[in-house]
PADOTOR-652214 format. One line per field, with one value per residue (C-alpha): residue number from 0; x, y, z. Coordinates in nm, 2 decimals, m for minus. Layout:
BEGIN
resi	(NUM, ...);
X	(X, ...);
Y	(Y, ...);
Z	(Z, ...);
# end
This chain:
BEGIN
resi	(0, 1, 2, 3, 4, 5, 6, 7, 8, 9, 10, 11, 12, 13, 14, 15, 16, 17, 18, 19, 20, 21, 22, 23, 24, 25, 26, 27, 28, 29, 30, 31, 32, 33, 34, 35, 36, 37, 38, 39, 40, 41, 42, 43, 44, 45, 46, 47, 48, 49, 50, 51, 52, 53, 54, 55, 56, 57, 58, 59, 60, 61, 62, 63, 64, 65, 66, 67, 68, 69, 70, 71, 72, 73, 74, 75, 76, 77, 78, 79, 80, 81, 82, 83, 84, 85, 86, 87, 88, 89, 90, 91, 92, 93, 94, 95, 96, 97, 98, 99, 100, 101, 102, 103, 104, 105, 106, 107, 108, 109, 110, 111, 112, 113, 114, 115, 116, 117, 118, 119, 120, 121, 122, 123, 124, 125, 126, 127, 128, 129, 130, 131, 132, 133, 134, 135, 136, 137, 138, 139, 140, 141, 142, 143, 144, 145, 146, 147, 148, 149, 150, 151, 152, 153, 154, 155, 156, 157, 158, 159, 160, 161, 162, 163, 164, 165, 166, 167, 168, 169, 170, 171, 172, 173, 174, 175, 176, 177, 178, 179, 180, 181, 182, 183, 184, 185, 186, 187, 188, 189, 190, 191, 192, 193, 194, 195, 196, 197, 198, 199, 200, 201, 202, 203, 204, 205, 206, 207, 208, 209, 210, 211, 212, 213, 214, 215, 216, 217, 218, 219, 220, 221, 222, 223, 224, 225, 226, 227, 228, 229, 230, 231, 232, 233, 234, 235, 236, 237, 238, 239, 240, 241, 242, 243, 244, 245, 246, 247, 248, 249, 250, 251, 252, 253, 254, 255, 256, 257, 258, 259, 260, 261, 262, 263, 264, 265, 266, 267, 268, 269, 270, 271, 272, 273, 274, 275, 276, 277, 278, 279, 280, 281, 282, 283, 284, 285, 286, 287, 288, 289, 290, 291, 292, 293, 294, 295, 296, 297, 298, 299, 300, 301, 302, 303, 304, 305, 306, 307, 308, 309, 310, 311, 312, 313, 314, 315, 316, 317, 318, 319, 320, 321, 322, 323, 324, 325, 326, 327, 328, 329, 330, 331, 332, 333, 334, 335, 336, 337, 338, 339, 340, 341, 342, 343, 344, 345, 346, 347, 348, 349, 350, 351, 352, 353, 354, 355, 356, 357, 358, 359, 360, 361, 362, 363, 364, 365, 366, 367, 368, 369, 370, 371, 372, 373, 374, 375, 376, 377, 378, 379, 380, 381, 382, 383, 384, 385, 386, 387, 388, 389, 390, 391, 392, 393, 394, 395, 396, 397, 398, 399, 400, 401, 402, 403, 404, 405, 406, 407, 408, 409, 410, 411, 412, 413, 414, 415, 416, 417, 418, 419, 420, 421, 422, 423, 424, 425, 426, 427, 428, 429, 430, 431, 432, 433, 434, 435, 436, 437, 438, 439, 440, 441, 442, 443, 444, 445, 446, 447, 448, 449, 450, 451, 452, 453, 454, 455, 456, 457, 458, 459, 460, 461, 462, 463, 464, 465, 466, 467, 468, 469, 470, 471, 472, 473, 474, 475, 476, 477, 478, 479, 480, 481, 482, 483, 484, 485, 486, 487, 488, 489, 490, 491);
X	(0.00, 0.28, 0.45, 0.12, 0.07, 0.41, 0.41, 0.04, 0.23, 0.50, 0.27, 0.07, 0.38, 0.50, 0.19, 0.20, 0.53, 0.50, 0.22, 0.41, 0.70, 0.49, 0.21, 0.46, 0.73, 0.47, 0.27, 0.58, 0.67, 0.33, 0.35, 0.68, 0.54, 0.27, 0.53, 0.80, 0.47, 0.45, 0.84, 0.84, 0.69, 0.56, 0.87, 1.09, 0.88, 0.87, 1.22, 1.27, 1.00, 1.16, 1.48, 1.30, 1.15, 1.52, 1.66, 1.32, 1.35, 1.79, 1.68, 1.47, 1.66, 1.97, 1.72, 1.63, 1.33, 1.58, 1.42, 1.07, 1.26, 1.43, 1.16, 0.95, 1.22, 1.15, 1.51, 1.77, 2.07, 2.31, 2.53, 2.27, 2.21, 2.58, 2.65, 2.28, 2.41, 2.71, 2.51, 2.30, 2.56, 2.77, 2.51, 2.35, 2.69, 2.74, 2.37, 2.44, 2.76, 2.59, 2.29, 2.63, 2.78, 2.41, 2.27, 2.32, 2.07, 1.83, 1.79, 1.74, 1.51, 1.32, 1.32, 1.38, 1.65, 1.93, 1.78, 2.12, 2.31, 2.01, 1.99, 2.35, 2.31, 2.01, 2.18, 2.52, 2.31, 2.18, 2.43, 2.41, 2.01, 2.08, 2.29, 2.03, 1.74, 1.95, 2.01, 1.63, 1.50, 1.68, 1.49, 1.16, 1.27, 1.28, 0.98, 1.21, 0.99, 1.05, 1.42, 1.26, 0.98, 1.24, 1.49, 1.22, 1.15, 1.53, 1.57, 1.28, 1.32, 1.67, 1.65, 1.34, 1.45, 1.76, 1.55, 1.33, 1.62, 1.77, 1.40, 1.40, 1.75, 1.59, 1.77, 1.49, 1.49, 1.78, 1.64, 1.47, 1.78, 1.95, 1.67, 1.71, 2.02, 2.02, 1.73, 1.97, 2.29, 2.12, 1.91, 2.27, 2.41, 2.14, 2.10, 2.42, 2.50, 2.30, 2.30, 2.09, 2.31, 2.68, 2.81, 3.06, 3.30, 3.10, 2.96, 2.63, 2.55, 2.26, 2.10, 2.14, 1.93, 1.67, 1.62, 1.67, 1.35, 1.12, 1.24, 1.21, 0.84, 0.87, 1.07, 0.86, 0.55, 0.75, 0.85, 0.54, 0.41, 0.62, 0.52, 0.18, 0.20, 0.47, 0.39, 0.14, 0.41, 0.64, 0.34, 0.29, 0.61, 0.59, 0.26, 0.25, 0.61, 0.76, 0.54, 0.24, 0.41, 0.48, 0.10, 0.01, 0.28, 0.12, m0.23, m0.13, 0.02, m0.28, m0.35, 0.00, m0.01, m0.34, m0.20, 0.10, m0.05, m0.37, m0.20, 0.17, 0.19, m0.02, 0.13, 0.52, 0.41, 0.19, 0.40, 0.64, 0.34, 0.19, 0.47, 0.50, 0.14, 0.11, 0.03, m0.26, m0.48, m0.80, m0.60, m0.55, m0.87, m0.99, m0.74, m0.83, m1.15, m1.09, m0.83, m0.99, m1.34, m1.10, m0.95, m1.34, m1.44, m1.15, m0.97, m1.23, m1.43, m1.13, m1.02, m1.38, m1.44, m1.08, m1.18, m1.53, m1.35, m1.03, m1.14, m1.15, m0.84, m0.59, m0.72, m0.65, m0.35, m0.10, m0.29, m0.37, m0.08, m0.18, m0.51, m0.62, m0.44, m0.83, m0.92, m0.59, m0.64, m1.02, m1.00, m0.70, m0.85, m1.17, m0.91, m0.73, m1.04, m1.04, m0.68, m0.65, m0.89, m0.74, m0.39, m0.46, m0.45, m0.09, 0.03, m0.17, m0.06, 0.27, 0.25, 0.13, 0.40, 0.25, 0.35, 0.34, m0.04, 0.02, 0.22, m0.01, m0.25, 0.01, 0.09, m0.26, m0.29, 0.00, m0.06, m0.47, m0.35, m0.08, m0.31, m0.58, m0.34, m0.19, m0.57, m0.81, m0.78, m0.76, m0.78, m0.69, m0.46, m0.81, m0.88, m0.56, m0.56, m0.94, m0.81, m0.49, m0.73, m1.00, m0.67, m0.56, m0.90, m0.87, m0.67, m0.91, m1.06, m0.81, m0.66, m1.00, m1.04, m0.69, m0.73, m1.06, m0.96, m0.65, m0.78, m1.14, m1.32, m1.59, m1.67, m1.99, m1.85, m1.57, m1.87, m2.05, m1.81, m1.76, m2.08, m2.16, m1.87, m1.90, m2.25, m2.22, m1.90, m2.05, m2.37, m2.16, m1.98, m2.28, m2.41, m2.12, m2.14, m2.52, m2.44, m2.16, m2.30, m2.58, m2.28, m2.09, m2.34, m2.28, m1.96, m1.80, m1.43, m1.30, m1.19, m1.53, m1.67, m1.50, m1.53, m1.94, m1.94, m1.69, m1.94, m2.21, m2.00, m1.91, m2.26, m2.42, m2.15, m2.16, m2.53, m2.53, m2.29, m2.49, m2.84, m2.62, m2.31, m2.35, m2.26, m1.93, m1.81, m1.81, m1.67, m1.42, m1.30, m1.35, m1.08, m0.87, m0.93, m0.82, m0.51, m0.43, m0.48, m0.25, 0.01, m0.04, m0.05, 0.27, 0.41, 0.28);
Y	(0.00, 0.23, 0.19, 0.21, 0.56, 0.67, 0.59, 0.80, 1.11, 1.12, 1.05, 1.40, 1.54, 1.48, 1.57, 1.90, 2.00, 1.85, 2.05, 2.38, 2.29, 2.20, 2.49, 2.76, 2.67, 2.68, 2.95, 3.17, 3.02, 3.12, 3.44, 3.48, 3.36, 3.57, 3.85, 3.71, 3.66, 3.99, 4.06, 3.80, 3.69, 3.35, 3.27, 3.28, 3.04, 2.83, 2.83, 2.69, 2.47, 2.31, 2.27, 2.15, 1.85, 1.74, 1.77, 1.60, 1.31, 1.23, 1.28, 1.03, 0.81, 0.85, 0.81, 0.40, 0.44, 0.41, 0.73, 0.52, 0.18, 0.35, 0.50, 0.19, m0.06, m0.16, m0.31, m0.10, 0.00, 0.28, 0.10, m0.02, 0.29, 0.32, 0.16, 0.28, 0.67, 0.59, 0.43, 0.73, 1.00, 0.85, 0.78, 1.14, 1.25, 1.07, 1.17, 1.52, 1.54, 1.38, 1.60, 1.88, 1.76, 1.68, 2.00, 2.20, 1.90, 1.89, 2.32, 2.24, 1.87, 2.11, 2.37, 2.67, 2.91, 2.98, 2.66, 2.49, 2.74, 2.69, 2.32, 2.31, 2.53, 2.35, 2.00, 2.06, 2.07, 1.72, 1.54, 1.80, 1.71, 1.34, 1.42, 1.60, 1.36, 1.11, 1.30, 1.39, 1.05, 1.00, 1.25, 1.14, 0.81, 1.00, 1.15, 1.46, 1.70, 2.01, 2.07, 2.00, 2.26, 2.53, 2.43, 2.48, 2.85, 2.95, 2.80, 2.98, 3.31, 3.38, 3.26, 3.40, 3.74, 3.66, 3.59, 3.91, 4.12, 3.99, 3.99, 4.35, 4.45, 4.25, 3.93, 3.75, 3.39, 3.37, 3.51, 3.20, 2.94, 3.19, 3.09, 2.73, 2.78, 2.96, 2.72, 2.40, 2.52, 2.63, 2.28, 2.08, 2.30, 2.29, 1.91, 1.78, 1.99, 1.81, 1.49, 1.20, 0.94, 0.98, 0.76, 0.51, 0.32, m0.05, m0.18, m0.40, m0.51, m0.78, m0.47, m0.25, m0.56, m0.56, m0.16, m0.22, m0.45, m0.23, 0.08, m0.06, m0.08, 0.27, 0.39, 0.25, 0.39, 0.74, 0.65, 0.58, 0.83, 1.06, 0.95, 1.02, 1.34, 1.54, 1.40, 1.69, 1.92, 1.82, 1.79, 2.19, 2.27, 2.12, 2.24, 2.56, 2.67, 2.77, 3.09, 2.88, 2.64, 2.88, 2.97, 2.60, 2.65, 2.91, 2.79, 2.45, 2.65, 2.66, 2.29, 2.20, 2.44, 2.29, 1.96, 2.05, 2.22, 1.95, 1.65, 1.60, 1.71, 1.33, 1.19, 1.23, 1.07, 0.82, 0.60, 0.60, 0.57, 0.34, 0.08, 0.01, m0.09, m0.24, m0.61, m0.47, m0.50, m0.38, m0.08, m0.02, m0.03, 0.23, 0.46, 0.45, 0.51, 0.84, 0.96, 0.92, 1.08, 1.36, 1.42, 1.46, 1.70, 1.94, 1.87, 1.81, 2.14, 2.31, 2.20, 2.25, 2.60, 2.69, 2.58, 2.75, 3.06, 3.02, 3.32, 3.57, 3.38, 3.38, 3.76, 3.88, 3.66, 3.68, 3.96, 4.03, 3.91, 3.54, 3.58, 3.23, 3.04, 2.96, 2.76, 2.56, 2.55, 2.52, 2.10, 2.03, 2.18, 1.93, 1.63, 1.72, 1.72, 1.33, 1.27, 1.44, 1.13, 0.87, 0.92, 0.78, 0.47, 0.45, 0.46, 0.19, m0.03, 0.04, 0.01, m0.36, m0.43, m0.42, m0.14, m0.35, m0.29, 0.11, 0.04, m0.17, 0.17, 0.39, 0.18, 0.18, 0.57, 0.63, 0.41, 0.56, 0.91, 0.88, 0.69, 0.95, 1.22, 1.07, 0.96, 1.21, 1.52, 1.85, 2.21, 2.39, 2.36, 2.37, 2.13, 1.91, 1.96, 1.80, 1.52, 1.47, 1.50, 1.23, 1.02, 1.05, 0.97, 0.56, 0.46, 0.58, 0.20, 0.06, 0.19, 0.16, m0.15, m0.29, m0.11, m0.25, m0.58, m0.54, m0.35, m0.58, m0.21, m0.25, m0.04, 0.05, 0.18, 0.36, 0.54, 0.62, 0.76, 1.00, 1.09, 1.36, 1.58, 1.50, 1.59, 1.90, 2.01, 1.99, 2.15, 2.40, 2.46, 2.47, 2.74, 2.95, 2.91, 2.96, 3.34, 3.44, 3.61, 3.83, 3.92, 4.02, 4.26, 4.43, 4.58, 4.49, 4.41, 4.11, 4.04, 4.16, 3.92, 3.63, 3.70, 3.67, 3.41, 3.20, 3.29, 3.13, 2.81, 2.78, 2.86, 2.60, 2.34, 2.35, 2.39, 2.04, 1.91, 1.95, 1.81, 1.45, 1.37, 1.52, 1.22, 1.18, 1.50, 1.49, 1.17, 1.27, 1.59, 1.38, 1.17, 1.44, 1.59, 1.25, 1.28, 1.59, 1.49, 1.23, 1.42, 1.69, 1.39, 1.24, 1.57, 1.65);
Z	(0.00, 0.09, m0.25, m0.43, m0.25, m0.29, m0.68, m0.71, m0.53, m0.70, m1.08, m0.94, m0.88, m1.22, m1.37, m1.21, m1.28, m1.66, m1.67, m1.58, m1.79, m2.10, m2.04, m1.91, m2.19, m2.46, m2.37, m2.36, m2.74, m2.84, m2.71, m2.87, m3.23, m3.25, m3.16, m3.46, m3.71, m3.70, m3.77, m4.03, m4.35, m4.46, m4.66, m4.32, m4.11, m4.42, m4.50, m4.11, m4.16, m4.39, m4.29, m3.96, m4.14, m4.22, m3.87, m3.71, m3.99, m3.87, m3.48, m3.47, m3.66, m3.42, m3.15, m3.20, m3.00, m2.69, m2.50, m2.46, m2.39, m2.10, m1.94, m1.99, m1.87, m1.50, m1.39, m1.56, m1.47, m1.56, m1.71, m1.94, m2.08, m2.17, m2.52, m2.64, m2.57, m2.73, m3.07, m3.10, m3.04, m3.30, m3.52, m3.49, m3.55, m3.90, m4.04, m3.93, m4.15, m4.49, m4.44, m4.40, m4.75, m4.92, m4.79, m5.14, m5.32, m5.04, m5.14, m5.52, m5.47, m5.24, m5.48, m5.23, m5.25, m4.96, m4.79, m4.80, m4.55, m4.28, m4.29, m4.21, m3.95, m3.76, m3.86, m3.68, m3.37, m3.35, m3.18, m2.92, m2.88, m2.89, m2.59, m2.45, m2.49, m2.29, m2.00, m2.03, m2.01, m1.70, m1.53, m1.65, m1.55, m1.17, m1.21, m1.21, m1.42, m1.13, m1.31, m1.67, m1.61, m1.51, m1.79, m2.03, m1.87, m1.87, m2.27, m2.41, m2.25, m2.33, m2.69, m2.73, m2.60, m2.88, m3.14, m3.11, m3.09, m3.41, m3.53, m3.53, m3.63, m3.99, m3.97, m4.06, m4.09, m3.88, m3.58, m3.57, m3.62, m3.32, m3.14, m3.22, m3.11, m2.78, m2.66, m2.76, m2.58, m2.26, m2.24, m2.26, m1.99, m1.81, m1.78, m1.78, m1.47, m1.29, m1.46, m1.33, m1.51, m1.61, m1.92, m1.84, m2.00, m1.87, m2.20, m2.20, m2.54, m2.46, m2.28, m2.61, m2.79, m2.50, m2.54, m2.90, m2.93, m2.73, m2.90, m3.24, m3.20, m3.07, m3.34, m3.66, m3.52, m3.51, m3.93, m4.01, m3.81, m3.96, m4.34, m4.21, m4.06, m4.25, m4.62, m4.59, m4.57, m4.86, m5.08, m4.97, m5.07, m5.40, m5.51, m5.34, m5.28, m4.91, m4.85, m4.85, m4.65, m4.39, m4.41, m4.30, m4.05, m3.86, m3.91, m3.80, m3.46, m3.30, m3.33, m3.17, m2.85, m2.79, m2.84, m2.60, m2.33, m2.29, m2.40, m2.42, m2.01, m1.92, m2.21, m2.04, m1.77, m1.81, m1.93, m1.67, m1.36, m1.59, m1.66, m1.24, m1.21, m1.53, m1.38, m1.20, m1.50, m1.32, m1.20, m1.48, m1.62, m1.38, m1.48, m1.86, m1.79, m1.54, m1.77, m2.16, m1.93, m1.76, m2.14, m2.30, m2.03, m2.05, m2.35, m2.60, m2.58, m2.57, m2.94, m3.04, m2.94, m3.07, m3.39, m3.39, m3.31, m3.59, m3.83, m3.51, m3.33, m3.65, m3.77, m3.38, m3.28, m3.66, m3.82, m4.17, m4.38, m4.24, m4.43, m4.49, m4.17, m3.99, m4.29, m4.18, m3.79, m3.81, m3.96, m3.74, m3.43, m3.50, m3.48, m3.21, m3.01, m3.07, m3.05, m2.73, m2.60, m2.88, m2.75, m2.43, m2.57, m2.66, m2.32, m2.17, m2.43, m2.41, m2.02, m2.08, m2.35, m2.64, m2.84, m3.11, m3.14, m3.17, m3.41, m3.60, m3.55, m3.66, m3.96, m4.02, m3.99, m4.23, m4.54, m4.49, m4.46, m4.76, m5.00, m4.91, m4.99, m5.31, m5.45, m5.37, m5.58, m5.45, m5.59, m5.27, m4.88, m4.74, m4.93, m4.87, m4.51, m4.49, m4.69, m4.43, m4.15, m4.29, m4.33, m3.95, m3.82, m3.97, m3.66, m3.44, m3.42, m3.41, m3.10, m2.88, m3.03, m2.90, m2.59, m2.50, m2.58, m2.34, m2.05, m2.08, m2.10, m2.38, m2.69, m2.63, m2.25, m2.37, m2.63, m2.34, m2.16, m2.41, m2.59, m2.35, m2.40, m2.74, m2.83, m2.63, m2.78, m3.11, m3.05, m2.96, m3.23, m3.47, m3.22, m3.30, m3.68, m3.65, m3.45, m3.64, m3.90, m3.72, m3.46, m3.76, m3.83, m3.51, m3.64, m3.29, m3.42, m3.41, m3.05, m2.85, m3.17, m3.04, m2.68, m2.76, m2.98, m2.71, m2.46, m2.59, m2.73, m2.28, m2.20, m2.40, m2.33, m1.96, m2.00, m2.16, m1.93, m1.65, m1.83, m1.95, m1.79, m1.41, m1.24, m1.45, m1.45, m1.05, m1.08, m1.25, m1.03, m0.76, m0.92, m0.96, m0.57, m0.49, m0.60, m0.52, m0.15, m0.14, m0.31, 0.00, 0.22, 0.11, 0.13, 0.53);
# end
């Protein structure tokens, strides 16, 4: 019992403090976009953008998957996590110099001029993150999120503060790669001077095949993934060129804050509380269900009334030069406000060692979503970005269908559990489309415009709320207030 309370402290511990380092870090990178968008122009954020996609695609390469096998590995030593640090570095090391020497025929395949000269400059810093990410993992391993949170403060406000400053002076595109990398050289100091694991020179290679086969699983759903998710965005550059690009990069912004602030702060660690009580199946169970309910309440309308409110969001946050970025957030918002509940589900698999079923998902996900892209004609990004969201949306099956199956939580409860949120989120929605154009007519600008429509969209929610799903939404506070006591017990 004492281990079991200790473990649920210290998981609301590290859910609070992920929470302040994911919502304080991002909401200060927000803050700090919308102040660049207005320095710089499309082209800039798309020339990044796209040398981004390079330096994503080699990081996770170098990686193996070893950053989830870590976390997830019960009985690990340090010394285990020796020769896999070693692999990586090196590894990140040798992609990082071919991108170096192939950098001037990534520009012209491409097709976007002065490309070459920021690729190399992001690309010399991935050894540096590999380096990073190990030392990471160790303290998410410790539940150690405290350090992370204020790393993540430190990082973004001195390269931010660069990054304006050069932003101004009319640098451009490069304020951003000073940003880049500011943020990347305080992070190594920052973690390594206080290291929770030290490299040594005790090799383990049948450890580096056990990580190896848990983060191979890891690692292909990331590939595919990554076909899935970012074919969008070289299709974008080849039809439309790197302005437009940088168009779908902003619009797409609002989409991944949301995602960051309301999902990736469980997601961190969930796996790690999760993998401890993993034999405890009916635990378990319970947990899904509080968590995907807790995720439908909070999350879900959140998405949805972002995405009602796009047009008067994008017009008030960018300004006018970004004319066009709603018609991008609007269709991704509407997905997250699934995904936020869907992604649940890769955790609790991965907790009971099968993250061979998310990959099946992901695989799943990625040939739908490319086929869908490839096949379906389009005449427009609005158009396109339906089409990529339509081709997301096929794993959603999947994944409650393994997860049901694993936890012994059925379908038609796991439906249940969520129509409320649902239905009112939507009704919602339609409210706000239904009232836009006679509060239009009030002439009110667009940020008392939003503030009404908003309104009404939390009104009628809550409203709903209370009518259909009283009983769960007290539930799941009371959930919450639960865990929040034992945290302040354990502190006492």
């Amino acid at each position: 019992m004492a281990e079991t309370n200790s473990i649920g402290s210290a998981a609301v511990r590290g859910v609070f403090w992920s929470i302040i380092q994911n919502w304080g870090g991002k909401l200060f990178t927000s803050v700090l976009f919308i102040v660049l968008a207005r320095f710089l122009s499309p082209t800039d954020y798309g020339m990044v953008a796209a040398a981004g996609l390079v330096l994503m695609l080699i990081q996770m390469l170098s990686e193996f998957g070893f950053a989830d096998a870590i976390v997830q590995k019960r009985n690990l030593e340090p010394s285990d996590i020796n020769l896999p640090f070693y692999v990586s570095v090196a590894v990140a090391t040798l992609l990082a110099t071919a991108v170096c020497v192939f950098s001037s025929e990534l520009e012209s395949w491409f097709e976007v001029n002065g490309l070459a000269p920021i690729i190399v400059a992001i690309c010399v810093l991935l050894p540096l993150n590999t380096a990073s990410l190990f030392q990471e993992v160790n303290y998410r391993r410790a539940l150690a999120f405290k350090p992370l949170a204020i790393r993540t403060f430190i990082s973004n406000i001195i390269g931010g503060g660069v990054a304006i400053a050069f932003a101004i002076m009319g640098l451009g595109v490069w304020s951003l790669v000073v940003q880049t990398y500011v943020a990347t050289v305080v992070t190594l100091i920052w973690l390594w001077r206080k290291p929770h694991w030290l490299p040594g020179t005790t090799l383990r290679p049948g450890s580096l095949v056990e990580l190896l086969r848990f983060g191979s699983s890891a690692l292909g759903l990331r590939i595919v993934e990554f076909g899935s998710t970012r074919l969008i965005d070289f299709i974008i550059l080849g039809r439309y060129g790197v302005a437009v690009f940088g168009l779908y990069t902003v619009g797409s912004r609002l989409y991944q804050l949301l995602m960051q602030l309301l999902q990736s702060a469980l997601y961190d660690v969930s796996l790690t509380v999760l993998s401890r009580v993993s034999h405890e199946r009916e635990r378990m169970a319970e947990l899904y269900k509080q968590l995907i309910v807790i995720s439908a309440i909070v999350s879900t309308p959140a998405f949805v009334l972002f995405a009602a409110l796009a047009p008067e969001i994008c017009r008030v946050l960018f300004g006018a030069q970004w004319q066009g970025a709603d018609e991008i957030a609007r269709p991704l918002l509407l997905l997250g406000a699934l995904q936020c509940v869907q992604f649940q589900n890769g955790p609790f698999l991965s907790a009971r060692g099968q993250p061979n079923k998310v990959l099946i998902a992901g695989t799943v996900k990625s040939v739908s979503t490319i086929l869908m892209i490839l096949l379906i004609p389009t005449d427009s990004i609005s158009e396109l970005v339906i089409v990529y969201v339509l081709g997301q949306l096929a794993s959603t099956p999947f994944t409650f269908f393994f997860v049901s199956r694993e936890l012994d939580v059925p379908l038609l409860r796991i439906i249940l559990l969520l129509l409320p949120s649902f239905a009112s989120s939507g009704l919602g929605f339609f409210l706000v489309q239904w009232m836009r154009p006679e509060v239009a007519s009030l002439a009110l600008g667009d940020f008392m415009s939003g503030l009404m429509l908003g309104s009404a969209f939390v009104v009628i929610y809550f409203s709903l709320m209370a009518l259909l799903a009283r009983r769960q939404a007290r539930s799941a506070l009371l959930f919450v207030m639960s865990k929040m006591r034992s945290r302040k017990e354990a502190n006492a």
